[in-house]
C-alpha positions, 0 to 999 in steps of 0.5 A: 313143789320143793326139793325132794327129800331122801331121809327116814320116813316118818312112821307115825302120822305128820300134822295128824294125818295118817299115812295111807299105804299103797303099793303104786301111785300114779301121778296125772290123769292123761290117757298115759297115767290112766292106762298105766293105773289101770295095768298096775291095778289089773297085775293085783296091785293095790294102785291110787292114781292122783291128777287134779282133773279126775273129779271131772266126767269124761263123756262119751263122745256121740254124734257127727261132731268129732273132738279136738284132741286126734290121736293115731293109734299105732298097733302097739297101742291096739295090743296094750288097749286090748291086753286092757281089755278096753279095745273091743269096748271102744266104739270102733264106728268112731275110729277110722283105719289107715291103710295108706299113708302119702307124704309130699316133699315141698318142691311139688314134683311128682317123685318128691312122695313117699307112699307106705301101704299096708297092703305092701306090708301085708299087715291088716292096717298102718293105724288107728284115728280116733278121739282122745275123749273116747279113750279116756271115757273107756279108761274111764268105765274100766277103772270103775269096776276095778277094785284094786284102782283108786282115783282120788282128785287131788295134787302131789305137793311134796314127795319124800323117798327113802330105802323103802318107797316115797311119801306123797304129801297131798294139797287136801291134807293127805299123806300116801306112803306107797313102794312106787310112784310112777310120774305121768304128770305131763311135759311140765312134770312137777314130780320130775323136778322135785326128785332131781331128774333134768331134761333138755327142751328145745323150742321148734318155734312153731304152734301145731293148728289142729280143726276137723273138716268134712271133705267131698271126695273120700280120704280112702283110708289114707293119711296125707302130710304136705311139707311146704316151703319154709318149714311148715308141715300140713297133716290131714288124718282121715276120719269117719264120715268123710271128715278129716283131722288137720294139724298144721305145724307153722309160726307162732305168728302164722298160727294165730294168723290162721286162728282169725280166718273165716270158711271161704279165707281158710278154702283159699288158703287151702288152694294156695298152698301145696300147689291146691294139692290139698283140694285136689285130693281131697275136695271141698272142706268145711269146718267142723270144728274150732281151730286152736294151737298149741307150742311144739317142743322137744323133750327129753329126761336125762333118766326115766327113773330117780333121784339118782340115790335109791329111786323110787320114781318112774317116768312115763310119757311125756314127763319122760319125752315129748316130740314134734307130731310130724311122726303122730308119734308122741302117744303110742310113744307113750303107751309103749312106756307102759307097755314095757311096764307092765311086762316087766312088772308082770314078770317080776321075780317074787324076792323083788319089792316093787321098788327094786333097782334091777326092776327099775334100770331094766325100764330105763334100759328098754326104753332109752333106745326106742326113745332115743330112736324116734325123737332123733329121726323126729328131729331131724326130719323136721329140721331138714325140712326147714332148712332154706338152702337148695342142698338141704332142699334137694336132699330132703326131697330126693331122700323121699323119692329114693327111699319110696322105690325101696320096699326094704327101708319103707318096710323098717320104717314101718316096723318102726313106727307099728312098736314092739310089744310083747305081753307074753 
């Protein structure tokens, strides 16, 4: 897309194509963007949501076979889900609780662990599992029956704001006039570049390997992460059915390394690594599913709302920021970005348009500091636990041990990571 341009806006129709008014369009057809049109429309406001994908049929996923894309689901994602109304309409035999959560450190020592447990907590349950493909089929249905929510499968190709809104020049021809434009279109965000908003990335210089596996010995509700020596972290998410969720974050190089093995090679490797803890814990694994990998980066947006002259445009998920899945964060991270939209839209004054700066800056304002907040810890955790040296090596691994004997930090890690919300 080109330069974003701030003038007049054009009153009578461009190339002869009527301009189309609405109050909110949203960009990008992930389960951010479909969330956030369904929030907007659900607060009486006449939303189009835009992605190129959205022609295509999401299905309901059946069967024993779980899909490739896993997400945790943090409690703040189950209350936006449910202030929804599509929690209780999932298909909660394809979810699997977390109550439990272990880390090991990479040294292989007994102390070297961090245990979070609901039960300590005393909250029902740390997480949810569950499959991307179910969320969005159920975003999906709900979007059908509701009237104030269109979706139309096509490309924002140049965006133009103004006093009043923005003008959205479709790759079919069209042209959206709306109040407010609401930017979920991924890491890559076109609608971000074109509108001016710069954002720093830094490569981790790793893949994230993710395939299901079914286990012998049950996961009892427990989600395991392993860092091993040299920086490579192995997370393994418990799913229904005694079938896990792994994500191996490694090299590139390692990445594709483990793309090529066979059933037996991937069980040896398995036992290789983490002292055979992997296979102690959880038994016998067998593919479900076929490996992929994916690069890891961080990403973060100078500001989440814009251009910086009259901003008409709002930055949500991972247009905004994107981190390292050690923390299974990213999402819920996301979602609370429409958490927070939707509260403060619902509580909009009556004298303010939907475009108001007051309205756009208190956005930006509640989100910053969590924002900010978890991709630090994200970071740096990460990089401390590929750090070589014996110092770095000690700290990362006593950290773990001192921080499990107390029930005051492992308590504010978990209020942390649950997210506040309110909708009241």
């Amino acid at each position: 897309m080109s330069e974003a341009r701030q003038n007049d806006l054009p009153q009578k129709p461009v190339n002869g194509s009527k301009i189309r008014p609405v109050d909110v369009v949203v960009v990008g057809g992930g389960i951010t963007g479909k969330a956030c049109a369904l929030g907007m429309a659900q607060l009486g406001l006449q939303t189009l949501e835009i992605a190129p994908d959205l022609g295509q049929i999401v299905s309901n996923p059946q069967g024993n076979q779980w899909g490739q894309r896993i997400y945790a689901f943090s409690p703040s994602t189950q209350k936006l889900l449910s202030h929804l109304q599509i929690w209780d309409a999932l298909d909660h035999n394809r979810m699997q609780t977390v109550r439990d959560m272990r880390i090991y450190g990479d040294r292989g020592e007994k102390n070297d662990h961090l245990h979070l447990s609901a039960f300590e907590a005393g909250i029902p349950q740390l997480a949810w599992i569950g499959e991307s493909d179910l969320i969005e089929h159920t975003l999906d249905q709900a979007a059908r029956f509701q009237n104030k929510l269109e979706r139309i499968d096509d490309v924002v190709e140049r965006i133009e704001v103004d006093t009043d809104g923005a003008l959205l020049h479709l790759k079919k021809g069209g042209i959206i006039r709306a109040q407010l434009v609401i930017a979920a279109d991924g890491a890559s965000s076109p609608i971000r570049s074109e509108i001016g908003i710069t954002a720093s990335e830094e490569s981790y210089s790793q893949s994230a390997v993710v395939a299901n596996w079914s286990c012998t010995y049950p996961h009892l509700e427990t989600a395991f992460q392993w860092f091993l020596p040299g920086g490579d972290i192995v997370a393994m998410l418990p799913l229904p059915n005694k079938q896990v969720s792994m994500v191996w974050s490694t090299s590139p190089e390692h990445g594709q390394e483990l793309l090529q093995l066979n059933s037996s090679e991937w069980l040896e490797r398995f036992s290789s690594i983490a002292n055979g803890a992997i296979t102690k814990q959880l038994g016998e694994l067998t593919l479900k599913s076929t490996p992929a990998a994916f690069p890891l980066r961080k990403i973060r947006a100078a500001r989440f709302i814009g251009p910086t002259v009259n901003p008409k445009v709002i930055l949500i998920g991972d247009a905004a920021h994107v981190m390292h899945p050690l923390a299974g964060q990213g999402l819920n991270l996301g979602l609370r970005d429409v958490a927070v939209l939707l509260n403060i839209f619902g509580k909009r004054e009556s004298f303010r348009s939907l475009s108001d700066l007051t309205l756009l800056r208190r956005y930006e304002r509640q989100r910053q500091g969590d924002t900010s907040a978890l991709l630090w810890v994200t970071d740096k955790l990460k990089k401390l636990f590929a750090g070589g040296s014996s110092t770095e090596k000690q700290l990362r691994n006593w950290g773990l041990g001192l921080v499990n004997k107390s029930h005051f930090i492992k308590q504010r890690l978990i209020e942390r990571a649950l997210g506040e919300i309110d909708f009241e």
